[in-house]
C-alpha positions as CSV (number, residue, x, y, z in Angstrom):
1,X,0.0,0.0,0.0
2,X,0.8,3.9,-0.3
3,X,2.6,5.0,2.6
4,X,0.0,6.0,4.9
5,X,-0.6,7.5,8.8
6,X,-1.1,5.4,11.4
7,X,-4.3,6.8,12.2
8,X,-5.5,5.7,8.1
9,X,-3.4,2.3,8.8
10,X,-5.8,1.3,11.3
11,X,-8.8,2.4,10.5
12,X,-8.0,0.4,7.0
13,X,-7.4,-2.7,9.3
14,X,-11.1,-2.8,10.5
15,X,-11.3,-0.1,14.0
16,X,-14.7,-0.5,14.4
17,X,-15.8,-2.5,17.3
18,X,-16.4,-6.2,17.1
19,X,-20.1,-7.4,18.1
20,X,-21.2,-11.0,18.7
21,X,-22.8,-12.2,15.3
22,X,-26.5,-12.2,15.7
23,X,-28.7,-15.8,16.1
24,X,-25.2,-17.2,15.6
25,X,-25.8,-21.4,14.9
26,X,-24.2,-23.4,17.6
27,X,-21.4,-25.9,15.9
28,X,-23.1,-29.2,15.5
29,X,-23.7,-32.6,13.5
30,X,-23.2,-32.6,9.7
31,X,-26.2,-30.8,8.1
32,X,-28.8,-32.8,7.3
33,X,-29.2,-29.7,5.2
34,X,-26.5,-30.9,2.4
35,X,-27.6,-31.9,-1.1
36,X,-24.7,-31.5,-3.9
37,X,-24.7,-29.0,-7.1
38,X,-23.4,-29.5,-9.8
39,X,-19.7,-29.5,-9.6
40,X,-16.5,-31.2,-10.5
41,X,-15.1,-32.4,-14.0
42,X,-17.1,-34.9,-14.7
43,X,-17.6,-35.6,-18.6
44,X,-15.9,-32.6,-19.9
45,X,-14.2,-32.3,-22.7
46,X,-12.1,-30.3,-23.1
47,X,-8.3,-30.6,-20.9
48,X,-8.4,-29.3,-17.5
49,X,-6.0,-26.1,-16.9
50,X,-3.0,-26.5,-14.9
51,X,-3.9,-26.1,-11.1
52,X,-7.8,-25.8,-11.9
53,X,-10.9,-27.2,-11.1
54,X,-13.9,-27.1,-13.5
55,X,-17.8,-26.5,-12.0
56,X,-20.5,-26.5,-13.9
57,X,-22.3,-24.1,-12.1
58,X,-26.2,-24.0,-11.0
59,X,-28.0,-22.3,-8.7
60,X,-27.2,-21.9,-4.9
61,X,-28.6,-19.8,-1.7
62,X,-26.2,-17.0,-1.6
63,X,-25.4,-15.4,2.1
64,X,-26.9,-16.0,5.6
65,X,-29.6,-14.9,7.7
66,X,-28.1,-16.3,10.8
67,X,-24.2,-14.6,10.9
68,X,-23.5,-11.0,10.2
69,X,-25.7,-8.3,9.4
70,X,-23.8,-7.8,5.9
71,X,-24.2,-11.0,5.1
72,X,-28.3,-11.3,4.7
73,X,-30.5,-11.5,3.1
74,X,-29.8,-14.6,1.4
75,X,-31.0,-14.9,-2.1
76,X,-31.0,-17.8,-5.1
77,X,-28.2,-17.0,-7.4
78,X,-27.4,-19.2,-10.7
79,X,-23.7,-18.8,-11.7
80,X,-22.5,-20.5,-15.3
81,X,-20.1,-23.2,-15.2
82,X,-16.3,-21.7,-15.1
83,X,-12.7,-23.0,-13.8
84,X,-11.4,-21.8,-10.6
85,X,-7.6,-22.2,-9.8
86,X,-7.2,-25.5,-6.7
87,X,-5.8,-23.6,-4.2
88,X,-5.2,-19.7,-3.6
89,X,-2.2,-18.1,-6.0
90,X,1.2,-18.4,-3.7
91,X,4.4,-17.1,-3.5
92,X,5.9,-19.2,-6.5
93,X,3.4,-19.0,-9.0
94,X,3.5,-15.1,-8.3
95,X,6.8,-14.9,-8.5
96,X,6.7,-16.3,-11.6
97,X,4.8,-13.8,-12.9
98,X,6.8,-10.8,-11.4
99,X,10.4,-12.3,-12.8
100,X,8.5,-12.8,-16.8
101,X,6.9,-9.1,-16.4
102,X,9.4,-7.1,-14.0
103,X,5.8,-6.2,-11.6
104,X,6.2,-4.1,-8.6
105,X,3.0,-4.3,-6.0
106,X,1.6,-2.0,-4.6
107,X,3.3,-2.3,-1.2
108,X,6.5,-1.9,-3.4
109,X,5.7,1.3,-4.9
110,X,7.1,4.8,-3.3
111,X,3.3,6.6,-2.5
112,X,3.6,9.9,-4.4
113,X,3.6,13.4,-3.3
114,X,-0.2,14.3,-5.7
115,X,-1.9,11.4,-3.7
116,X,-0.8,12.2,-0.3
117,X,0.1,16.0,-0.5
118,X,0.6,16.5,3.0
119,X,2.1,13.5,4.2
120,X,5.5,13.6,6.3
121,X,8.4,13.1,3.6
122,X,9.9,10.0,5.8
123,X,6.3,8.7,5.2
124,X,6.6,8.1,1.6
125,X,8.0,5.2,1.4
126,X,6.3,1.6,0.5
127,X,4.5,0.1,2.8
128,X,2.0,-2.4,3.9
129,X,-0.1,-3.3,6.8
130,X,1.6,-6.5,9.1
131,X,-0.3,-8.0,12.2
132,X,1.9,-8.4,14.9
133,X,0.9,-10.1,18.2
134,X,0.1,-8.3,21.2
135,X,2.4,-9.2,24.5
136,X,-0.8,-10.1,26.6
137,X,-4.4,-9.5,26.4
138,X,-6.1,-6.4,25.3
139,X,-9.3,-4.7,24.2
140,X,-10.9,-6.0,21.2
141,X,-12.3,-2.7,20.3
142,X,-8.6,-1.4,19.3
143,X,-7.1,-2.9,16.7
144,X,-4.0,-0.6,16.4
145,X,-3.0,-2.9,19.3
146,X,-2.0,-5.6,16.5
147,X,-1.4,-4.0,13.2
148,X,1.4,-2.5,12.3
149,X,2.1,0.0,9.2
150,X,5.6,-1.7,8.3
151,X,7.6,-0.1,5.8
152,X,9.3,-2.8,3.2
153,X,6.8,-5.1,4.5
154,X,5.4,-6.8,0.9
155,X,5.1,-10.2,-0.8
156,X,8.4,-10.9,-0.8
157,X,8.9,-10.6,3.4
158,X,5.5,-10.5,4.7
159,X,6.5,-9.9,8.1
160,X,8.8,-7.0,6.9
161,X,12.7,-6.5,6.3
162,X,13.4,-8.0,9.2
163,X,11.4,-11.1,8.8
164,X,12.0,-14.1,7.1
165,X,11.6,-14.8,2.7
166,X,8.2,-15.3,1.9
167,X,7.5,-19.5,2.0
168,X,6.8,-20.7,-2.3
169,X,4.1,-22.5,-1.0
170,X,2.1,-20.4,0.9
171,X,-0.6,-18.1,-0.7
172,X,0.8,-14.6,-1.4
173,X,0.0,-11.7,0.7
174,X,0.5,-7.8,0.6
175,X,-1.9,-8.2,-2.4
176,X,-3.8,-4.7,-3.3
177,X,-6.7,-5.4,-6.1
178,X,-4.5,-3.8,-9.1
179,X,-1.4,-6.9,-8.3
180,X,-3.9,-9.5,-8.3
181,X,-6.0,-8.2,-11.4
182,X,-2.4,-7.6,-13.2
183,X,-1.5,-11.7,-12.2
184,X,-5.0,-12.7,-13.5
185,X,-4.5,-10.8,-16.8
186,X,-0.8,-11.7,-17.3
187,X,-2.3,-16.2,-16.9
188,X,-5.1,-15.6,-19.3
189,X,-7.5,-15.3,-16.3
190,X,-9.5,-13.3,-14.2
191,X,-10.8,-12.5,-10.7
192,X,-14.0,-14.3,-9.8
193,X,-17.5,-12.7,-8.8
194,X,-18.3,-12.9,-5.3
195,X,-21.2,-15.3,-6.3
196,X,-18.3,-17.4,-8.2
197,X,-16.4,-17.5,-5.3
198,X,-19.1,-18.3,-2.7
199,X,-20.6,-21.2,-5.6
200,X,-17.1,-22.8,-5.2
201,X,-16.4,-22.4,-1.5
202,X,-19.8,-23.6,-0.8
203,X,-18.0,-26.8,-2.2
204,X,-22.0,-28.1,-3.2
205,X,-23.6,-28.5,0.0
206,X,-26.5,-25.5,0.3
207,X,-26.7,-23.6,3.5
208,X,-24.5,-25.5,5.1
209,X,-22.5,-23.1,7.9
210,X,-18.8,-24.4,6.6
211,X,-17.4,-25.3,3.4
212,X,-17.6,-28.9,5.2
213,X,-21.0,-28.8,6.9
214,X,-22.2,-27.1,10.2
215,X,-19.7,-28.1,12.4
216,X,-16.6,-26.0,12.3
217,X,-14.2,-28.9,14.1
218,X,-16.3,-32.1,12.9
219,X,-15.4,-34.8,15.6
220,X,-12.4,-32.0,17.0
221,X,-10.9,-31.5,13.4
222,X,-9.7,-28.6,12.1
223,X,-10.9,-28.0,9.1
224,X,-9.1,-24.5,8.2
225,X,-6.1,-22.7,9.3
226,X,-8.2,-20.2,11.6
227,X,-6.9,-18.3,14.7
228,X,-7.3,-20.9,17.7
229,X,-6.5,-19.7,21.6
230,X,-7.6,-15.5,22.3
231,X,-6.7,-13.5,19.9
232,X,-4.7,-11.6,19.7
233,X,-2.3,-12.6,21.5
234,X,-1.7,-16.0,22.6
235,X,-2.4,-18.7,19.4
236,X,-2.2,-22.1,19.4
237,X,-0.8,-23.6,16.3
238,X,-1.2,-27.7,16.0
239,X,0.0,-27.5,12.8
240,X,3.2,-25.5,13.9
241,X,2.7,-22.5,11.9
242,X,1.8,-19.4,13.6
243,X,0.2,-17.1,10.6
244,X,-0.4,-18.4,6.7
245,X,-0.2,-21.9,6.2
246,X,1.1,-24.1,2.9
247,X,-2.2,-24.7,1.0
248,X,-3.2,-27.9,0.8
249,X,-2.3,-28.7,4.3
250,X,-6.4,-29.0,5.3
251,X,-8.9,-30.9,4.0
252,X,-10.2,-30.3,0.4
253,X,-14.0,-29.1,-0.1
254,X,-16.7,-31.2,-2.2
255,X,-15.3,-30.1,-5.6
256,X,-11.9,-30.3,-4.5
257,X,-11.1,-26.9,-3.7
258,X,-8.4,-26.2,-0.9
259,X,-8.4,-23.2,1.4
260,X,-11.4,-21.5,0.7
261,X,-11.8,-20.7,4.3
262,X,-8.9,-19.3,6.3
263,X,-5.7,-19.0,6.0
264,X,-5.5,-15.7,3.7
265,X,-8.8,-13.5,2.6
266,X,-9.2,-13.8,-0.9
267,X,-10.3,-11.2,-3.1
268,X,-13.0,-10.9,-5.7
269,X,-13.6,-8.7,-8.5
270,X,-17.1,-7.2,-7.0
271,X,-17.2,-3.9,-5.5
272,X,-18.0,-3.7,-1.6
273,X,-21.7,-2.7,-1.4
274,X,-23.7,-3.7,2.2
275,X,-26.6,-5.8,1.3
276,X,-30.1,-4.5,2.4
277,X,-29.6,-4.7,6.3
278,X,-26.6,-2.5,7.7
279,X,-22.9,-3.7,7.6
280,X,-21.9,-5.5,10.9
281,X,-18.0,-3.8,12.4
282,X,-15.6,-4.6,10.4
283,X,-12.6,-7.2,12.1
284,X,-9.4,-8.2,10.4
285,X,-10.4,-7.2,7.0
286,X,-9.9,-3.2,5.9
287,X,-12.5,-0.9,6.0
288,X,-14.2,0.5,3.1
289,X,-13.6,4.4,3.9
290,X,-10.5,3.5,6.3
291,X,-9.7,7.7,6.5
292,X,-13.0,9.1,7.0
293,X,-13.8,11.1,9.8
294,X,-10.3,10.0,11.1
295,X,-8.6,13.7,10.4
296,X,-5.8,11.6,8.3
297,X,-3.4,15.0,6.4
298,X,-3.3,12.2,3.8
299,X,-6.4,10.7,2.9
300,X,-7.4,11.6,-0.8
301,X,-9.9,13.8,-1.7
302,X,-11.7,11.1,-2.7
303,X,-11.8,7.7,-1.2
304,X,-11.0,4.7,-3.1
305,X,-13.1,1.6,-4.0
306,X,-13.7,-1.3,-1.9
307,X,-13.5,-4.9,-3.3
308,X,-15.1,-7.8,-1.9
309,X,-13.1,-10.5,0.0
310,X,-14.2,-13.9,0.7
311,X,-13.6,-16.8,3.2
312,X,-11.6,-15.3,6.4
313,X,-8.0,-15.7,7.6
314,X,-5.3,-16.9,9.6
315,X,-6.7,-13.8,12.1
316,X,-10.2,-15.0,12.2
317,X,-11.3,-16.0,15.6
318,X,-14.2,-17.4,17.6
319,X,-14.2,-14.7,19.9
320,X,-13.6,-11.9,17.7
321,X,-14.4,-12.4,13.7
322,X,-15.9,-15.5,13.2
323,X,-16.1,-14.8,8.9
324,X,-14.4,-18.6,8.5
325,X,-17.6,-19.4,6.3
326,X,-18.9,-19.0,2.7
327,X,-21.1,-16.3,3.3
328,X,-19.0,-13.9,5.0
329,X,-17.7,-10.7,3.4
330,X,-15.8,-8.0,4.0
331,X,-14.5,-4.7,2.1
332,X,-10.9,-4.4,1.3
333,X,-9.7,-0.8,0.4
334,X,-8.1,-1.2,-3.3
335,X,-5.5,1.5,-2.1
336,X,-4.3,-1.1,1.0
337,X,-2.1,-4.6,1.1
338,X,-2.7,-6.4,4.3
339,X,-0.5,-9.8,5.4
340,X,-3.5,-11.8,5.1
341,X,-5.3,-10.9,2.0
342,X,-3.9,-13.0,-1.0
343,X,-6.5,-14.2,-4.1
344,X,-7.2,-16.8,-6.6
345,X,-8.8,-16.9,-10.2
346,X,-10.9,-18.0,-12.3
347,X,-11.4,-19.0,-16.0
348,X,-14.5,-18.8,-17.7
349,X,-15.5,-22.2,-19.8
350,X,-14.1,-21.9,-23.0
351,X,-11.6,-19.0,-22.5
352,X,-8.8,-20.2,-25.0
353,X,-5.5,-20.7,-22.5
């Protein structure tokens, strides 16, 4: 992201306070709920695409009435068949595409003096937002406790200069809208709809609660790298990773899809609009107006788009963002990178690559 105040930094990592999701469903038994779309590559023709999965599309109940005020109402939505990439993109296959095309991100860019004309000069400098852990316990309604506007902090060293090379196999992070539209141009692809994305998550079981049912450890499993312990500051990782994990380590979905919940955000091409009933406060996702009302000498004169992003994070936690399901949404400034918002894409049937 542009090199930004604190004060814009956090309000672009969610400062609202978090509420308790309304007539939230108690984890339980497999839905009895579950029926399968259509889904999968069954009978098609032509070759499957390196790394993708093909659906066939159909119709599905899009949202919840039970989570987050954002999230409802829930409607029928049909979606045509289309190929979405296996897993989200990582830090190999983008790095592929940066080495054949010389991209810079975002985060990698110096912010310029015309979009931030009063910013401090030692502010200008790339930057990105980077959740760091808090010593001990705090308030939950102040989320500059944990994030962190870290300059140099980008795909490459997520954590920042200091911090270790980015993993090849774990998704990509510090991703703004324009890197991951630039990525899906440059493979012959493209960002999918939010309704795309929730089709696929949804993995073909309808209003189910999870990608694998409606209980989010089924017989004490986890299902999806998801903060477990209190956030944010003590977690407990069984899988010995304490942020992003290497997709693929959890459990695929019904059409074979891996990490559509947790681990990174993923971003969609759709832009942010609340559905009929009022947003619910934003948690580890950014904002939509991150600067307004926050006196920030360097928020533009106009604010910049939102973008969708699906299926929760690494961050995500029972007692403080529990968006680890299809239906949850967020708005992700297009001006701001975060270390757990990556993407994946999409390929409409019949594209020619």
């Amino acid at each position: 992201m542009g090199a930004v105040s604190k004060e814009h930094a956090i309000g672009a990592a969610g400062a609202s306070a978090w509420e308790p999701p309304s007539k939230r469903a108690e984890p339980g038994l497999e839905s009895p709920r579950a029926s399968l779309r259509p889904g999968g590559s069954a009978g098609l023709a032509m070759p499957e695409p390196e790394g993708m999965v093909f659906l066939a599309g159909g119709s599905f109940r899009m949202g919840s009435d039970r989570h987050y005020p954002e999230e409802a109402p829930t409607s029928q939505v049909t979606v045509e068949r289309f190929w979405i990439d296996r897993t989200p993109v990582t830090n190999a296959q983008f790095e592929a595409f940066v080495t054949a095309t010389g991209y810079l991100t975002l985060a990698e860019r110096t912010p310029s003096r015309e979009a931030y004309p009063d910013a401090p000069p030692e502010l200008l400098r790339p930057a990105s937002l980077v959740f760091t852990p808090t010593a001990g316990p705090v308030s939950l309604r102040d989320p500059s406790a944990w994030w962190r506007l870290t300059f140099d902090a980008s795909w490459r060293r997520p954590a920042g200069p200091e911090g270790p090379a980015a993993a090849p196999d774990h998704p990509a992070v510090h991703i703004a809208f324009e890197d991951a539209a630039a990525y899906a141009a440059w493979a012959g692809k493209a960002l999918p709809s939010e309704a795309q994305w929730e089709f696929a998550a949804r993995g073909g079981l309808e209003a189910a609660d999870y990608a694998w049912g409606d209980a989010l450890e089924p017989d004490g499993r986890p299902m999806a790298n998801i903060w477990l312990g209190e956030f944010p500051w003590r977690r407990e990782a069984p899988q010995g990773y304490a942020g992003t994990t290497p997709v693929g380590l959890y459990p695929a979905n019904g059409y074979g899809l891996l990490d559509m919940i947790g681990n990174v955000w993923e971003l969609t091409a759709d832009l942010y609009q609340p559905h009929r009933r009022p947003a619910g406060p934003a948690c580890c996702a950014p904002a939509a107006n991150p600067a307004e009302g926050r006196g920030d000498p360097r928020a533009r004169a106009t604010v910049p788009p939102s973008r969708v992003v699906k299926g929760g994070s690494h961050l995500c936690a029972r007692a403080y963002c529990q968006r680890y399901r299809p239906a949850a949404r967020q708005p992700q400034a297009d001006d701001t990178s975060t270390s757990h918002v990556g993407f994946r894409c999409i390929r409409h049937s019949g594209s020619p690559r």
